[in-house]
C-alpha positions in Angstrom: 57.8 -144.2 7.5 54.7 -142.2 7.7 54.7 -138.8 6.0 51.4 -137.0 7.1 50.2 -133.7 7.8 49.3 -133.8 11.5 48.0 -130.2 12.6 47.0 -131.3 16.2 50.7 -132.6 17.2 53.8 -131.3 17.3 57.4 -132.6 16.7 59.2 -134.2 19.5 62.4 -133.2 19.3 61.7 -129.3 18.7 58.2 -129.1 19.8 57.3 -127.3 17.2 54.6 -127.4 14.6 54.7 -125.5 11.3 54.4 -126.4 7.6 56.6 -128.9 7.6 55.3 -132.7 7.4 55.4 -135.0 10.3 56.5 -138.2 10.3 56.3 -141.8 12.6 59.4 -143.7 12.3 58.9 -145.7 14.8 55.4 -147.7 16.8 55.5 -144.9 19.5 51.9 -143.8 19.8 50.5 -140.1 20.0 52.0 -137.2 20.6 55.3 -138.8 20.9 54.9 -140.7 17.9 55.7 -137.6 15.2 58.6 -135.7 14.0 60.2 -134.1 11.1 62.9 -135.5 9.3 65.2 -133.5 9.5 64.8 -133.1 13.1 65.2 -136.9 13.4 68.1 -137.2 11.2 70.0 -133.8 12.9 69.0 -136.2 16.3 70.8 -139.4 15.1 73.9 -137.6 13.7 74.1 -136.4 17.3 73.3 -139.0 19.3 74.1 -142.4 17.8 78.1 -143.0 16.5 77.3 -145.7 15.1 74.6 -146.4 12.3 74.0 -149.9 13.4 73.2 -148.6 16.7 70.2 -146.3 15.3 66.8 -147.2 17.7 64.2 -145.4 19.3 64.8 -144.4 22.9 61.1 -144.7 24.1 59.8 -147.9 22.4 63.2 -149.5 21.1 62.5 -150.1 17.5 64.5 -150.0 15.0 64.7 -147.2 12.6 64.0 -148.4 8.8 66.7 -145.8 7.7 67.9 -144.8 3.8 71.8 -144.1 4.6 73.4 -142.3 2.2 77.5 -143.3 2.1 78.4 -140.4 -0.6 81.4 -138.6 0.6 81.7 -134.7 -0.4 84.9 -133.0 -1.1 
């Protein structure tokens, strides 16, 4: 994944643009193409019950994801 600054575009998932860096998970192009990460990863706790099952709505690729299978007490 792509972490850029990108000061014309704004996240997809909360439409906002601040400070935070943007970045393309996926080959969506333009505006659609950028969000934060922890937009994205709030987005696919939500959405997807199953981490197998972890794609992009709009252009179906894959996400290349870093899962992290520590357990806290």
């Amino acid at each position: 994944m792509e972490r850029e600054a990108f000061e014309d575009n704004n996240c997809r998932i909360c439409f906002e643009n601040d400070e935070t860096l943007l970045i393309r998970p996926c080959k969506c192009l333009g505006s659609l193409g950028y969000v934060h990460e922890d937009c994205l990863r709030l987005w696919i706790q939500t959405k997807f019950p199953k981490i197998t099952e972890v794609c992009c709505e709009i252009c179906k690729e894959p996400y290349k994801l870093k899962v992290n299978t520590r357990r806290y007490c």
